[in-house]
N, C-alpha and C positions, 0 to 999 in steps of 0.2 A: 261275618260273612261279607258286608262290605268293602270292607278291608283287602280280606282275599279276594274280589272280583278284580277293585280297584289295583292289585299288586298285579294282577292278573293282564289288566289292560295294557298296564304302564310298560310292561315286560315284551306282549304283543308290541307294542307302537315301539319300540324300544329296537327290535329286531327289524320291525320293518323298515323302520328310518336305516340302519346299517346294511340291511340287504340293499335300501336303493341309492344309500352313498355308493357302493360296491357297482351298484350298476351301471352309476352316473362316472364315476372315475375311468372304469373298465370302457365307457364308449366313449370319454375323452382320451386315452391313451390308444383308442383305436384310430380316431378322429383327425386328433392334434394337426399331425402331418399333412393330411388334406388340407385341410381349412389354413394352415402357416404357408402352404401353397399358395392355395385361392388367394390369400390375404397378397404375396408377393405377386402376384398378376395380376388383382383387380382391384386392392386397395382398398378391401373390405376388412377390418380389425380380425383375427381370429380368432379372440374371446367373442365377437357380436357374434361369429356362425358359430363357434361352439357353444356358444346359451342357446343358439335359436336353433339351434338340431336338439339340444338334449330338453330346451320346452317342448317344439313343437311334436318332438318324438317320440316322449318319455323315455329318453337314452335310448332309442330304438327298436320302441318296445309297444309303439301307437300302432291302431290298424293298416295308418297310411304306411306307416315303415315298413310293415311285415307284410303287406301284400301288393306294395306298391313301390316299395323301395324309395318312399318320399319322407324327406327327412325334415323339410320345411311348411308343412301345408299350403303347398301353393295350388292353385285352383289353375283350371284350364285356360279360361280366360281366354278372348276374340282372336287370338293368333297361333293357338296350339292346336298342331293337328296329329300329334303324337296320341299314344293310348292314354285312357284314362280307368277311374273308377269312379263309384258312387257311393256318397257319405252323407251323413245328415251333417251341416254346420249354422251357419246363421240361417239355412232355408233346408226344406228336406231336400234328399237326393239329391246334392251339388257332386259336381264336377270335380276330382282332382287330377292332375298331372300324374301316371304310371312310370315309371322309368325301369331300366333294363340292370341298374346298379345303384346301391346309394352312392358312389362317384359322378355319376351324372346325375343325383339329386340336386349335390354340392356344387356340378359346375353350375348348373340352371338356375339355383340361385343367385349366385354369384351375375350371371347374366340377367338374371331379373333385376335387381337391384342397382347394376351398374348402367344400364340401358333404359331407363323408365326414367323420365324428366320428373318427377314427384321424390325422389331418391335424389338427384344431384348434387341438393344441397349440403348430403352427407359427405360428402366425397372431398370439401372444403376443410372440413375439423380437420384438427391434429388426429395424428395418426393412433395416438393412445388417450384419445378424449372417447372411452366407451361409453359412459353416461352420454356425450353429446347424440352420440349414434343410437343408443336403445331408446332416448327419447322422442329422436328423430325418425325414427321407427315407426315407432305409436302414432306421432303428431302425422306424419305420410299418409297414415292409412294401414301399416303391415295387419295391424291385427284389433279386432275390435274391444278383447279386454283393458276394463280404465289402468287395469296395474299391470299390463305388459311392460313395460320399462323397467320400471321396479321388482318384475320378475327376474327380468332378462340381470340387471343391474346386480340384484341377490346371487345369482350363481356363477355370476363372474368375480365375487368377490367371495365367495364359499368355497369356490374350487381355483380359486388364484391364476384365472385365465388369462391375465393382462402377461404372463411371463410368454407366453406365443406373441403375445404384440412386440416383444422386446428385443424377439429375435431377428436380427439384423439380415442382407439377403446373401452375409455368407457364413449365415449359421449354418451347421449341422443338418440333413435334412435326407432322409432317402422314405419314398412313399412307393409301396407296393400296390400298384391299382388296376384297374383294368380301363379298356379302352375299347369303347360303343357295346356290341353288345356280349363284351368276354367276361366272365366270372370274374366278381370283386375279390380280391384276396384277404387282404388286412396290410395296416400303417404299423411301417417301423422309426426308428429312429437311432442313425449309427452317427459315429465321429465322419463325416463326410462333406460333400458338397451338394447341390439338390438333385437327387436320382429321381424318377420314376420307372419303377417297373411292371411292364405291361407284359399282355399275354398275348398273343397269336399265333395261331394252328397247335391249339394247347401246350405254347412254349413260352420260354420267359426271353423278353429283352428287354433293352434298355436305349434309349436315344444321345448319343452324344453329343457333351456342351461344345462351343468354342474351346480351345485350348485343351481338350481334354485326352487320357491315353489310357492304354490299355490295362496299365500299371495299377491306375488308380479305380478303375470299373474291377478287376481283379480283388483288387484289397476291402473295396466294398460289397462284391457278391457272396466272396468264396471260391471263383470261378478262376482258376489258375489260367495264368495270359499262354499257356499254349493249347488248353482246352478252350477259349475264345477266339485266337487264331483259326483251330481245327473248328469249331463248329460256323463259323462265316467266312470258312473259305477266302482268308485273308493271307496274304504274303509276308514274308518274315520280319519285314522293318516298316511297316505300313503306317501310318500316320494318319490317326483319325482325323475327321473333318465334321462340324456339325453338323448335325442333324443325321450321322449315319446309322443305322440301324445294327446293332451286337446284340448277336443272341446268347441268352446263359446254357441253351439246353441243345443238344445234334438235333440240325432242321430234319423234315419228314421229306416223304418222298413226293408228297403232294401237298395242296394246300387243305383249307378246313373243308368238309362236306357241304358246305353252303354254296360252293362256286363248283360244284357240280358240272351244273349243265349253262354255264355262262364262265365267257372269256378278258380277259386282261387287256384293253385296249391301247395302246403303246403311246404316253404322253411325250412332248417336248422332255429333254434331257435323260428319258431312261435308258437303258442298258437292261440287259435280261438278268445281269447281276443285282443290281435296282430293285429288279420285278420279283428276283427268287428272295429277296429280303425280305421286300414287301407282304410277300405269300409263308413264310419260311418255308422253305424248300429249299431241297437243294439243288444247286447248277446245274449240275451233270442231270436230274431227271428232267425238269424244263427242257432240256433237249433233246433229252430222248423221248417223252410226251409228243413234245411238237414236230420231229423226225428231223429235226434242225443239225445241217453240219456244224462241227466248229468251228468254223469260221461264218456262221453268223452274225450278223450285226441287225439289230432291233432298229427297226425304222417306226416313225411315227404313222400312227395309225394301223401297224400290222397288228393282229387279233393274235394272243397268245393262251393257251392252253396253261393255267395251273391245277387243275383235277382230270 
């Protein structure tokens, strides 16, 4: 009888160890991309936030994840005046940080960390010295258990996270994300250069680097370059410039219902072509919303109608 309980257990724990290798893998391949990000903008290792989301998360599977979209346990703390929740942690009913995506979990990390003099010292190590950083962690203050390092330490060596630290900044890289408060998507990973793609007025775009062209945003969406031309109203031989905005999807006729009943106040350097990007939309309605002739020219400070 003992025998069979004991087979019995072994078999249980057996299953469950591989159900949450499967879950722990499946939220680093969701992950990866993010945090190889964050790590090339902030100089944060990507093995340190991918350990430190899949402990503090449980692969994104803790209360704060799933109802707060916080992947780090960070607490609210004397400067957040964003949403929060309520959690027992070292005291009952604490405070944590709410967010609107885990992508703006991962940036506010990333901003926690890089911005807090208690942290600076990390920032000195080698850039693949993880042990220096999960120590440096723990010794800071991140987290009050005595084997947080040695957690962190274990599952950067279990699931071989150092190979994101190795990724150079003209690895491969395209991240599917959202941006403030648009629906998170999921991280991919193509033969390319660093993409993110974002959402606005329930559409996909993408922000262009330096140097970059039509060609090569094509070969990495799926989006054939005269379906990119036709959906941003672009000219035949056009020559991107950074920071422009291509959309993957035909803009709408208006912006998102949120700008309702509030207007677009016309910055230094826009153009109403600018403003119809910024919103997706298309040209031709911005004009016809705002009873605007074509020959139009958006001056600073005129109030523009995108809904």
């Amino acid at each position: 009888m003992r025998r069979i309980v004991f087979l019995l257990l072994f078999c249980l724990a057996a299953f469950y160890a591989k159900a949450q290798n499967e879950a722990y893998r499946q939220y680093i391949n969701t992950f990866k991309g993010v945090a190889i990000e964050q790590m090339r903008r902030y100089g944060i290792p990507a093995s340190i936030t991918l350990a430190q989301g899949l402990l503090e998360s449980g692969a994104g599977t803790s209360f704060l994840a799933i109802t707060a979209n916080n992947h780090f346990g960070i607490k609210t703390g004397g400067t957040w005046d964003g949403a929060f929740v309520f959690k027992d942690d070292d005291k009952q009913g604490e405070r944590f940080r709410k967010y609107e995506s885990p992508l703006q979990s991962y940036e506010d990390h990333s901003l926690f960390l890089s911005t807090r003099s208690r942290y600076a010292s990390l920032f000195q190590l080698d850039k693949l010295d993880y042990q220096g950083w999960a120590r440096g962690l723990k010794t800071a203050g991140y987290a009050t258990n005595p084997k947080y390092a040695d957690k962190l330490i274990g599952l950067i060596d279990l699931y071989d996270l150092t190979q994101y630290d190795r990724m150079s900044f003209s690895e491969p890289l395209v991240v599917v994300a959202d941006e403030g408060p648009r629906i998170f998507l999921t991280v991919i990973t193509t033969n390319s250069t660093v993409r993110i793609i974002r959402q606005c007025n329930g559409l996909r775009y993408v922000v262009a680097n330096a140097d970059d062209r039509l060609e090569l945003i094509s070969q990495q969406t799926g989006v054939s370059e005269h379906q990119l031309k036709k959906f941003n109203e672009l000219p035949g031989h056009y020559v991107l410039k950074a920071g422009d905005i291509i959309f993957l999807d035909k803009k709408g006729k208006r912006a998102a219902s949120v700008y309702k009943n509030r207007q677009h106040k016309v910055q230094a350097g826009e153009s109403l072509y600018s403003i119809a990007q910024r919103y997706g939309v298309q040209l031709k309605y911005l004009y016809k919303m705002n009873n605007f002739p074509y020959s139009y020219q958006a001056r600073v400070g005129d109030e523009i109608r995108v809904y």
